[in-house]
FISE-252014 format. One record per residue: residue number from 1; x, y, z of N, C-alpha, C, O in turn. Coordinates in Angstrom, 1 decimal, padded with zeros to 4 digits. Layout:
N
  zake     n.X     n.Y     n.Z    ca.X    ca.Y    ca.Z     c.X     c.Y     c.Z     o.X     o.Y     o.Z
   NUM       X       Y       Z       X       Y       Z       X       Y       Z       X       Y       Z
...
END
This chain:
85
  zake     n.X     n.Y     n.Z    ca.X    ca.Y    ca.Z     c.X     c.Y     c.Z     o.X     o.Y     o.Z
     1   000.0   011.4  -014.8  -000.5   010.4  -013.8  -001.4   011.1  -012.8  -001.0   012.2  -012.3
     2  -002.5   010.6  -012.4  -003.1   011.3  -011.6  -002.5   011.2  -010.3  -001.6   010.3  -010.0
     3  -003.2   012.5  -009.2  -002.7   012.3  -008.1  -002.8   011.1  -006.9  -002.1   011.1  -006.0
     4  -003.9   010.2  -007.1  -004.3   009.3  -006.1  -003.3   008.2  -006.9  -002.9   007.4  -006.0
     5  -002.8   008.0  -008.0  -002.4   007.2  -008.4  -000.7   007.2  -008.0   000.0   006.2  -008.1
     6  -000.4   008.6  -007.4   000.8   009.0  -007.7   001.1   008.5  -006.1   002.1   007.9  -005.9
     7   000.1   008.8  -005.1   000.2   008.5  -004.1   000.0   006.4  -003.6   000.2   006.0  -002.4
     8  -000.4   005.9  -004.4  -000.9   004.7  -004.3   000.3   004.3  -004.5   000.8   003.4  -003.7
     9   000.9   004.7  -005.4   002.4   003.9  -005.7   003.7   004.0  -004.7   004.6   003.1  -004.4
    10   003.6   005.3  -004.1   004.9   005.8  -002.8   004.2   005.1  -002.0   005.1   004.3  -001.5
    11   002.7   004.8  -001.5   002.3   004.0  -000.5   002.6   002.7  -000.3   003.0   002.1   000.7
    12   002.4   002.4  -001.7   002.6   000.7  -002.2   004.3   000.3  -001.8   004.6  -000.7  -001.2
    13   005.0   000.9  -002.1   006.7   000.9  -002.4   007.1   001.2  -000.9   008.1   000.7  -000.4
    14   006.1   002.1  -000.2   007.5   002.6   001.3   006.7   001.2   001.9   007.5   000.4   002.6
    15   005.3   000.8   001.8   004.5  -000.5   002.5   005.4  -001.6   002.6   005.7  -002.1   003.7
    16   005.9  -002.0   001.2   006.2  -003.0   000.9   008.0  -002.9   001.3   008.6  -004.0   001.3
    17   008.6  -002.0   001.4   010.2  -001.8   001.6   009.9  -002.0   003.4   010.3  -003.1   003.8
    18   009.4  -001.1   004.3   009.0  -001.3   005.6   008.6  -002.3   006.0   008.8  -002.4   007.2
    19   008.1  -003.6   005.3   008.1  -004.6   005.6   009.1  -006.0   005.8   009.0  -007.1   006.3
    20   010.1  -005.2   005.0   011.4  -006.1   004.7   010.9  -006.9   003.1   011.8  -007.6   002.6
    21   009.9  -006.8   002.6   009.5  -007.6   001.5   009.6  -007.0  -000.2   009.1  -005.9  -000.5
    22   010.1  -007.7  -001.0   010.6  -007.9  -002.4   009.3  -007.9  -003.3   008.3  -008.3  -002.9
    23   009.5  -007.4  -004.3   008.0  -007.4  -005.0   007.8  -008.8  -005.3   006.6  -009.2  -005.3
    24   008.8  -009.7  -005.5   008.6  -011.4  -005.7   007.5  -011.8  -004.2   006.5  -012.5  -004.2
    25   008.1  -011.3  -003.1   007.4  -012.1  -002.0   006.5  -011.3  -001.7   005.6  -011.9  -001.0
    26   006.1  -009.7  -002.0   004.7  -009.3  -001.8   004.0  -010.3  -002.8   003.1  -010.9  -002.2
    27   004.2  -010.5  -004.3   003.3  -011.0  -005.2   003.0  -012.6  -004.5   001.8  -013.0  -004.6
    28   003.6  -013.2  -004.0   003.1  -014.3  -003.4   002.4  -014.3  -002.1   001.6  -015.1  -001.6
    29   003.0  -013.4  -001.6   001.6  -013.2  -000.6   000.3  -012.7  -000.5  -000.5  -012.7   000.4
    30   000.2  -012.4  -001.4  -001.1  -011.4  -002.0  -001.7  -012.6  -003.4  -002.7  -012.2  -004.0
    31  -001.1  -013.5  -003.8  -001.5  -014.2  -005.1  -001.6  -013.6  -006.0  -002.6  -013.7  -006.7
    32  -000.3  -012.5  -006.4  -000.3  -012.1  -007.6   000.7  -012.3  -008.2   001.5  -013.0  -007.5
    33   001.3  -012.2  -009.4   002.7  -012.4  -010.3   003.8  -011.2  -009.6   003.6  -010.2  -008.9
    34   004.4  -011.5  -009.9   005.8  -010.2  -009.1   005.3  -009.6  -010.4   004.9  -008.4  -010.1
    35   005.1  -009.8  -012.0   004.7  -009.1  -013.2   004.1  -008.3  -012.8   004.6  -007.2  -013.2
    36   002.9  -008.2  -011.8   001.8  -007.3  -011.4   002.3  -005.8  -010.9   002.1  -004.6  -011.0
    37   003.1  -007.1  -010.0   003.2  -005.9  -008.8   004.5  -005.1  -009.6   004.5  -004.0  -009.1
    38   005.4  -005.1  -010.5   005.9  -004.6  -011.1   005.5  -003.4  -011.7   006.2  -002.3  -011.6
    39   003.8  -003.6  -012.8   003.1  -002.6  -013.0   002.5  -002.1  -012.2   002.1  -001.1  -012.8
    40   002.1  -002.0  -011.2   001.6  -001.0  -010.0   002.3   000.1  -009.7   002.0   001.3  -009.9
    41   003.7  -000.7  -009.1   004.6   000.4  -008.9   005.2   001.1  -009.8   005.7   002.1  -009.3
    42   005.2   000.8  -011.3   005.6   001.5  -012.2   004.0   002.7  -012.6   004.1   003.7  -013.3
    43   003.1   002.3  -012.1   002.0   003.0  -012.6   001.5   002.4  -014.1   000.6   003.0  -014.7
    44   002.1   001.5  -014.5   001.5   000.8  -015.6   000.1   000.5  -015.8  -000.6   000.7  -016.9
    45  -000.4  -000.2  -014.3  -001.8  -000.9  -014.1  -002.3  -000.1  -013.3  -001.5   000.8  -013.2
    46  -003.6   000.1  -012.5  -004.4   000.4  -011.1  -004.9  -000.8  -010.6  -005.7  -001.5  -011.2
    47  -004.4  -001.2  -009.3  -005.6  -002.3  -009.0  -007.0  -002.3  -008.9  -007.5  -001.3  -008.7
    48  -007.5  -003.1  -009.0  -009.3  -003.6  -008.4  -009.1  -003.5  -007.0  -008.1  -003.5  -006.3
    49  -010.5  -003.5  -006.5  -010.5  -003.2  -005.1  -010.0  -004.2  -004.3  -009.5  -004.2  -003.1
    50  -010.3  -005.4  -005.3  -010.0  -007.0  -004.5  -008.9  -007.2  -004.6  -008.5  -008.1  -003.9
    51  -007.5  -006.4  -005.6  -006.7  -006.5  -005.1  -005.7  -005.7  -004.5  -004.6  -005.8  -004.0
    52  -006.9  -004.7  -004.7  -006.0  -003.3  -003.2  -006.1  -004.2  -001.5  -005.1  -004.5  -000.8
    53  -007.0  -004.4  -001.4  -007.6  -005.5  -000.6  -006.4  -006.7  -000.1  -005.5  -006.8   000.8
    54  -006.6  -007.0  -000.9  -005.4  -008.6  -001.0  -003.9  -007.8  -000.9  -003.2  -008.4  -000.1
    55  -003.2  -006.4  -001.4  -002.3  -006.2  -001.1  -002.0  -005.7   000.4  -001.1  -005.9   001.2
    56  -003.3  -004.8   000.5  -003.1  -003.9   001.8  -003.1  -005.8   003.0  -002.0  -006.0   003.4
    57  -003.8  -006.4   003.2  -003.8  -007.8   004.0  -002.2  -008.3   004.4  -001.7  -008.4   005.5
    58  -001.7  -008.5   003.1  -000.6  -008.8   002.5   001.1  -008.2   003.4   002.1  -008.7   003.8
    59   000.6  -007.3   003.2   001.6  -006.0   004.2   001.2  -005.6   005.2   001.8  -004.7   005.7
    60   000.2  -006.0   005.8  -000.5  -006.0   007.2  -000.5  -004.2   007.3   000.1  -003.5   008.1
    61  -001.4  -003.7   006.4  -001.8  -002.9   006.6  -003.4  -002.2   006.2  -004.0  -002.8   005.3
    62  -004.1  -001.3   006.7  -005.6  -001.0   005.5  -005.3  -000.4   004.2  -004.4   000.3   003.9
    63  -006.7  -000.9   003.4  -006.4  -000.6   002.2  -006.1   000.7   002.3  -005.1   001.1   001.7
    64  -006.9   001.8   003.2  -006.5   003.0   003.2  -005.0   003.8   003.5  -004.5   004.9   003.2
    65  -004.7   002.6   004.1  -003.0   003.2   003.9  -002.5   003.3   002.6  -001.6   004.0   002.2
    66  -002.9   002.8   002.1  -002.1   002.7   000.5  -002.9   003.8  -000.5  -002.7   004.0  -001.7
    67  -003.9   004.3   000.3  -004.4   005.1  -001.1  -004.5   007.0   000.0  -005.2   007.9  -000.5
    68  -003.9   007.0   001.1  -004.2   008.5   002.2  -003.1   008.8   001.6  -002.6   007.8   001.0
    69  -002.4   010.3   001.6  -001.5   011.3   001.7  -001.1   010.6   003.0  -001.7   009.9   003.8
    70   000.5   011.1   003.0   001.4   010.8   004.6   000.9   011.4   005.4   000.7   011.0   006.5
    71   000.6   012.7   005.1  -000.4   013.3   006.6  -001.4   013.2   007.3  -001.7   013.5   008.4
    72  -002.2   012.7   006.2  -003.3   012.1   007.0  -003.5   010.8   007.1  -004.6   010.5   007.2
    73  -002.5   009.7   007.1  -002.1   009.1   007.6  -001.5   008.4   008.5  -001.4   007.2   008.7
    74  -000.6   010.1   009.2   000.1   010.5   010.7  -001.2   011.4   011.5  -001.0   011.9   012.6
    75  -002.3   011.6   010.8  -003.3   012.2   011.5  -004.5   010.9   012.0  -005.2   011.0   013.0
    76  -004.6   010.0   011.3  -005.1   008.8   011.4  -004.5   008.3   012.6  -005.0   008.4   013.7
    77  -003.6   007.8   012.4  -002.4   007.4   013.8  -002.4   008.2   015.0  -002.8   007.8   016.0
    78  -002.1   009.0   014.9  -002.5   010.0   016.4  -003.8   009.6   016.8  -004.0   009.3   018.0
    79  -004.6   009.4   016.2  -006.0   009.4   016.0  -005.8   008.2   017.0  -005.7   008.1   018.2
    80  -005.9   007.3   016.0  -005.4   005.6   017.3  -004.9   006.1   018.7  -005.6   005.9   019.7
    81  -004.1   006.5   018.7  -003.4   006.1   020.5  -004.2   007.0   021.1  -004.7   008.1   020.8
    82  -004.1   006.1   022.2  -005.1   006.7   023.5  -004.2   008.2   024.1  -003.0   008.5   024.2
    83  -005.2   008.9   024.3  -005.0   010.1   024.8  -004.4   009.8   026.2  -004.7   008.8   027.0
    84  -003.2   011.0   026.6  -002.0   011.2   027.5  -002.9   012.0   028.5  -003.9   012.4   027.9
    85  -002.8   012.3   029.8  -003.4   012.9   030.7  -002.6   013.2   031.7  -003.1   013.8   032.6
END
């Protein structure tokens, strides 16, 4: 499995558990089959961008969250909050 793929899937899974939401109620919020989202997280499928797009919305997050390493994802976020003085 490649690595972006490897990471897309822990993204997808901690996104979607952090939210309180079920692959049944991610797939209906995003207009996909829970089928789908089944193969994602199994690594079965890769999404299209339209529906990295529609999931990242979905979980109220950017697409880029679902596709960064956790560190530069906690380097992103630092990044956000306003500097302490």
């Amino acid at each position: 499995m490649p690595e972006l793929q490897g990471v897309f899937i822990r993204n997808l899974k901690r996104c979607r558990t952090e939210a309180g939401m079920t692959q049944f109620a991610l797939a209906e919020s995003s207009s996909m089959s829970p089928g789908y989202i089944a193969e994602l997280e199994s690594g079965r499928k890769l999404p299209s961008l339209d529906a990295l797009e529609r999931l990242a919305s979905a979980l109220g997050v950017s697409a880029c969250r679902l596709l960064a390493e956790e560190a530069e994802t906690m380097a992103l976020a630092r990044l956000r909050q306003p500097y302490l003085l």
